[in-house]
N, C-alpha and C positions, 0 to 999 in steps of 0.2 A: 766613655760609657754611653750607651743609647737603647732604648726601647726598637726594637724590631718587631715587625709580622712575622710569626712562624709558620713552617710548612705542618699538616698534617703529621709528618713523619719526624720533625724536630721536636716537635711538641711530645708527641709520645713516648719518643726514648729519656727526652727528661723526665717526666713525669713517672715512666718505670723505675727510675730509680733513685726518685727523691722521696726522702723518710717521708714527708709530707704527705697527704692523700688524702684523694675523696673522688670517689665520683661524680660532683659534683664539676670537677676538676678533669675534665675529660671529653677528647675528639669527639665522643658517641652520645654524651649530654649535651654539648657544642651542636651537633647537628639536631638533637630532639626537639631544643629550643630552637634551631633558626627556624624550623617549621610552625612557630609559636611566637611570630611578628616580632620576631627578635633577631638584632644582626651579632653574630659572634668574629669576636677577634681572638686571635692563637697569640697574645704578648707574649716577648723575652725579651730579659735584660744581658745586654752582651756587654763583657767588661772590654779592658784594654789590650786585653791580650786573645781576644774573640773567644769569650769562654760562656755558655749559657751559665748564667749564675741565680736567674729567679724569671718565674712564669705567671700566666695566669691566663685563664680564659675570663675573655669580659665578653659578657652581654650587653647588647645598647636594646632599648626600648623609647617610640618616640611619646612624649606626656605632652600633649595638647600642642604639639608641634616642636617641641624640644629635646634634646637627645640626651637620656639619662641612661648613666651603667650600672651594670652589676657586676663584681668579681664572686660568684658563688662559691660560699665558704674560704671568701678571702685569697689573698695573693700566695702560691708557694716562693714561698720566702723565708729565709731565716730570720724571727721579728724581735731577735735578740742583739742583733748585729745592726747597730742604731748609725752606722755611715751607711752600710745598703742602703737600711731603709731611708734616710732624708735624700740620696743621690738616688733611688728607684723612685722615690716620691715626686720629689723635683720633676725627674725625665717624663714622669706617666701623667704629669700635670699638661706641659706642654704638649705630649703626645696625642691627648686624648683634648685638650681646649682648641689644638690648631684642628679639629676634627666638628669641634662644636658642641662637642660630649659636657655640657655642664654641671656635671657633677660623676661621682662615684659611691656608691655604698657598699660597704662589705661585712660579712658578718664569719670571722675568721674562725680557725680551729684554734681558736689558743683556750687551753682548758684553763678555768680561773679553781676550781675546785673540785671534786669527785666524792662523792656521799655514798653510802650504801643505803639500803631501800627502808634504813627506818633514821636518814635522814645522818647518821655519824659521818662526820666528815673522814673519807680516807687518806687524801690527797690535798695535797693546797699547795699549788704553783708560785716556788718563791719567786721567778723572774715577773710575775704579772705582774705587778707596778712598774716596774721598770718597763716592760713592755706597750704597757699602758699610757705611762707617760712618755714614752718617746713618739707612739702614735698621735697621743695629741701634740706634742711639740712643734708634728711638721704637719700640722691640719688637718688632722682627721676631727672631725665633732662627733664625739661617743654620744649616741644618743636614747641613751640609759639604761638600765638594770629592767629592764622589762621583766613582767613575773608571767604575763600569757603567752598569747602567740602575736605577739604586736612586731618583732621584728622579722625581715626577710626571712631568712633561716628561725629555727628555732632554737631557743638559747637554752635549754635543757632538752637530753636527748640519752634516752635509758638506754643502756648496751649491755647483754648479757654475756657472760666470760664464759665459752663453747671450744676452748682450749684444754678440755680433759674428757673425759668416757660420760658418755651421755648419760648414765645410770648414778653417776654423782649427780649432775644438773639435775633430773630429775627429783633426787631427794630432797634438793633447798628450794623445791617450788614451796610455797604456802600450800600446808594441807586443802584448803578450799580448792584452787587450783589442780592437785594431782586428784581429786576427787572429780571434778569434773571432766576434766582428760579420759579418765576411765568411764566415768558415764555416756559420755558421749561416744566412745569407742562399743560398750553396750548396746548402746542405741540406734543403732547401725550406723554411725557420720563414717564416711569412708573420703579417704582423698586422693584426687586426680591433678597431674599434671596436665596444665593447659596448654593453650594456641594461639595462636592470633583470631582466631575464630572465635574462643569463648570470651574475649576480652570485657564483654558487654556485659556478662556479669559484675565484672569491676566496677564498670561505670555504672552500674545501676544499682550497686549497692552502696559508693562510695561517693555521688555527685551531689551529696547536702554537705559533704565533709570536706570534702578538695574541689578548688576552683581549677578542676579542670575539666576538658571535653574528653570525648572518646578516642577521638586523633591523636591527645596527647598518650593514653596509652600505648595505642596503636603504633603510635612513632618510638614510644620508649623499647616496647619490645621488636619494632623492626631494625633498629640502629643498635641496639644492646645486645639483638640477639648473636649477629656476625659474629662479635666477639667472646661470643657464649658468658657476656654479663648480667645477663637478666634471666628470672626463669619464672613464671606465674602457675599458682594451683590455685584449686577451689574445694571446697569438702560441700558431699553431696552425702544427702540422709534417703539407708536404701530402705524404703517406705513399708516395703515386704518385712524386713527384717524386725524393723520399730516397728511393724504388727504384732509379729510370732513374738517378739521381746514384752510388749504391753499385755497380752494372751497371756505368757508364760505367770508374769505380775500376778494378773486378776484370777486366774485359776489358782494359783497358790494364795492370795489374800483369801477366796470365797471358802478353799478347805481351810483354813484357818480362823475362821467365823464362825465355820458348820462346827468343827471341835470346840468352841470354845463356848458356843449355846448346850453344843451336849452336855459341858462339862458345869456349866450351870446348874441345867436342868437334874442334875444328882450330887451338885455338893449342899452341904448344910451349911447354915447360917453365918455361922463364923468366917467359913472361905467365899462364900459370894458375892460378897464386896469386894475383896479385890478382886475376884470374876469380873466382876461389871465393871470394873476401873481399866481394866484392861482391852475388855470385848471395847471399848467406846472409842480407846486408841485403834483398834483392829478394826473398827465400823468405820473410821474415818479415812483410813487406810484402803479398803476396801471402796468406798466411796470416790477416792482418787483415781484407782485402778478403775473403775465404770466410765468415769470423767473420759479418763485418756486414752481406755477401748475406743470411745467416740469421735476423739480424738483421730488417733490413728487410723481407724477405719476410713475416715472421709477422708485424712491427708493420702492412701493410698489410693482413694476412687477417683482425686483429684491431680496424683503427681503419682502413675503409676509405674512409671521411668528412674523416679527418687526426684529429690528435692535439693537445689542448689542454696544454701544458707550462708556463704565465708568464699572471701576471696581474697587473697595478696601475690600482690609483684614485689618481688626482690631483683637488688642487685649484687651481683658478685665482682667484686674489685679487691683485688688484691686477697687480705687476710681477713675481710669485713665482709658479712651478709648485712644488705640493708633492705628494712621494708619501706617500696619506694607510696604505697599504697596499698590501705587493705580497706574492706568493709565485712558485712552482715545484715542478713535479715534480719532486722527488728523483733519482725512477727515470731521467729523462730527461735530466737534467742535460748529456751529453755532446752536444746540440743547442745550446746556451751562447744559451737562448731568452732569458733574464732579460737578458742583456748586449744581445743584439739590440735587445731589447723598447726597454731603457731608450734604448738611443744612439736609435732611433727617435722616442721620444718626445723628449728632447734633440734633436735635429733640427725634428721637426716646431712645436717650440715658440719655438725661435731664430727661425724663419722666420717666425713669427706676432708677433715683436714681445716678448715676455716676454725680463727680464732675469736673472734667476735661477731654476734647475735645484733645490729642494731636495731630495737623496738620503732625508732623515729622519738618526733616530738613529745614533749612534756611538759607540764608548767611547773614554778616553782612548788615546793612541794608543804612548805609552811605558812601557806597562806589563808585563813578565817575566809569561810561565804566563797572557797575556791568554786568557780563554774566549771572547772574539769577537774572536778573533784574524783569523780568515778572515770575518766581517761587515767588519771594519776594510780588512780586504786589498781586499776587492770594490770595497766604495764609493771609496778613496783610487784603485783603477785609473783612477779616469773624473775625475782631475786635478781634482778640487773643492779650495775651501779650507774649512778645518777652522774653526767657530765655537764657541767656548771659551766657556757662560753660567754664570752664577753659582749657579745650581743652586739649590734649594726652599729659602723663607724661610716660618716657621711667624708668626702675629701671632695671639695668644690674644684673646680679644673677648668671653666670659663667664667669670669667671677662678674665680665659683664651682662654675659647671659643668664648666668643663675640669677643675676638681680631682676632681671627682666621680668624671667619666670615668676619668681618670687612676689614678684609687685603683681603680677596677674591673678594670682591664687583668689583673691577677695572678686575680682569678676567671673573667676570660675567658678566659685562657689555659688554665686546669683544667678548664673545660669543653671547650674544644677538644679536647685532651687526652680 
């Protein structure tokens, strides 16, 4: 048994047909990243009888002159099957130490739990300890239960079940949610499939959030797109319409004041108290409708074209939508574009046959003084369940050069410093 390099074309036919999966896990991610100072390798473990039996794409990245990998979302491999793995473990050690790679990190698919969005556990992986402890047994150092985004991947990652008629999904959004969907549909948010041309909205809505450049999208959708795995929209607010929609508002608020002074003005004593309890709810109301005339006036003397608020890149692999990146105007937010955006795409992808919705990252979800606390609140709206991974395992592979590194850390730090 031995670790190989694979071809472009070996790697893909495994990879179509192993239960496993992720995009992550893929020729088209392989190249996004080599463009992203990163060298990728196509591993396979070939048994005895030359049979591809377990893969992975690694990434090397150099850290301060040193060569460290990544297996994104982990090796495919059966992690149940405890000789593969210490004989895959073994060969990828030497593989990867006679190369100089001092180490490996991986933050695998092995679900350790699945909750529903108010936290009931539905699922609980009897094989995880087992699996668990067979990874540490042949050197992997778990390097914890992380509750934020402290590991590579992220170890919670919401997915909505878009394997039945969109008009159910729709009902188990949270009232909040399906309210806003239709507000914003009121309000003129319309959505556009993009380009490589619009990509800059992503990046400009989304470069305090993701440590990435614009290239990297640009590459995501150039290499994704061949394969028709990627697809980007944005929702643009058509600024004419949120005019005549805030009009239509303030005209019906103002004849609804003018009756309600008449109506004043000729009841007796007794009914004018609640008169005026009401008119003061309807004066206030009315007072909003002026606000957001003003509002929307300037935003159409300003963005006479419409207004771009919401963007997300997905990918399509396999029976999974994943959002690989999305963002939002801040400023804009009261359009509740992003929510639109998503149920849209949610929609549009139920109807096309895909069986899972992936939101992306999340933190743990029972956590006091959570700092993404309103990341958590968003995603759990749109009725996903909660997938629970066991979060980043380190496996050393040149143990004289890890030490090296190692011992360096405290003069890196001084010069950071």
């Amino acid at each position: 048994m031995q670790i190989r390099e694979l071809t472009n074309d070996q790697f893909r036919q495994f990879t179509s047909v192993y239960p496993m999966s992720s995009i992550y896990q893929t020729i088209e991610y392989a190249l996004v990243m080599s463009h992203q100072d990163y060298q990728s390798l196509l591993l396979g473990y070939i048994d005895d009888a030359n049979n591809l039996i377990a893969a992975s794409l690694v990434l090397i990245e150099r850290l301060n002159g040193f060569k460290y990998a990544y297996a994104p979302r982990g090796f495919l491999i059966d992690y149940q099957n405890e000789e593969l793995v210490k004989n895959f473990t073994i060969a990828l050690k030497q593989y990867l130490g006679k190369k100089d790679v001092i180490a490996i990190k991986i933050s695998p698919m092995i679900p350790r739990n699945i909750y529903d969005e108010k936290t009931k556990m539905l699922y609980q992986n009897n094989q995880y300890d087992k699996i668990y402890e067979t990874l540490r047994k042949y050197g992997y150092f778990h390097m914890g239960y992380n509750l934020y985004f402290e590991a590579h991947k992220p170890r919670f990652e919401a997915v909505i079940d878009i394997n039945k008629p969109y008009y159910q999904i729709f009902q188990h959004l949270k009232k909040q949610v399906r309210t806003k969907i239709r507000s914003a549909a009121k309000k003129g948010v319309q959505i556009y499939k993009g380009n490589e041309s619009n990509l800059e909205y992503l990046y400009l809505q989304a470069k305090d959030k993701y440590p990435r450049d614009l290239k990297y999208y640009q590459d995501c959708f150039e290499y994704m797109k061949k394969k028709n795995m990627v697809e980007f929209f944005y929702a643009k607010v058509n600024t004419e319409h949120y005019l005549k929609t805030v009009k239509q508002q303030y005209e019906y608020y103002e004849a609804k004041v003018w009756q309600i002074n008449q109506l004043i003005q000729k009841a007796d004593e007794n009914k004018k108290s609640h008169l005026l309890n009401k008119k003061m709810k309807l004066d206030l109301e009315f007072a909003n409708c002026q606000k957001n005339l003003i509002s929307a006036t300037n935003l159409l003397a300003e963005f006479p074209d419409g207004l771009i608020t919401a963007s997300i890149m997905v990918s399509l692999h396999k029976d999974e939508v994943r959002i690989l990146a999305d963002g939002y105007d801040n400023r804009f937010k009261y359009f509740h574009s992003k929510n639109f955006l998503i149920w849209q795409l949610v929609e549009r992808y139920s109807k096309l046959g895909y069986k899972k919705f992936n939101l992306g990252g999340m933190t743990a979800m029972n956590v006091k003084d959570n700092p993404y606390q309103g990341l958590n609140q968003f995603k759990l709206s749109f009725n996903p369940q909660v997938y629970e991974y066991m979060g980043d395992l380190e496996l050393i592979t040149n143990r004289m050069l890890y030490r090296l590194y190692r011992n360096m850390s405290p003069i890196r730090n001084i010069l950071k410093k």
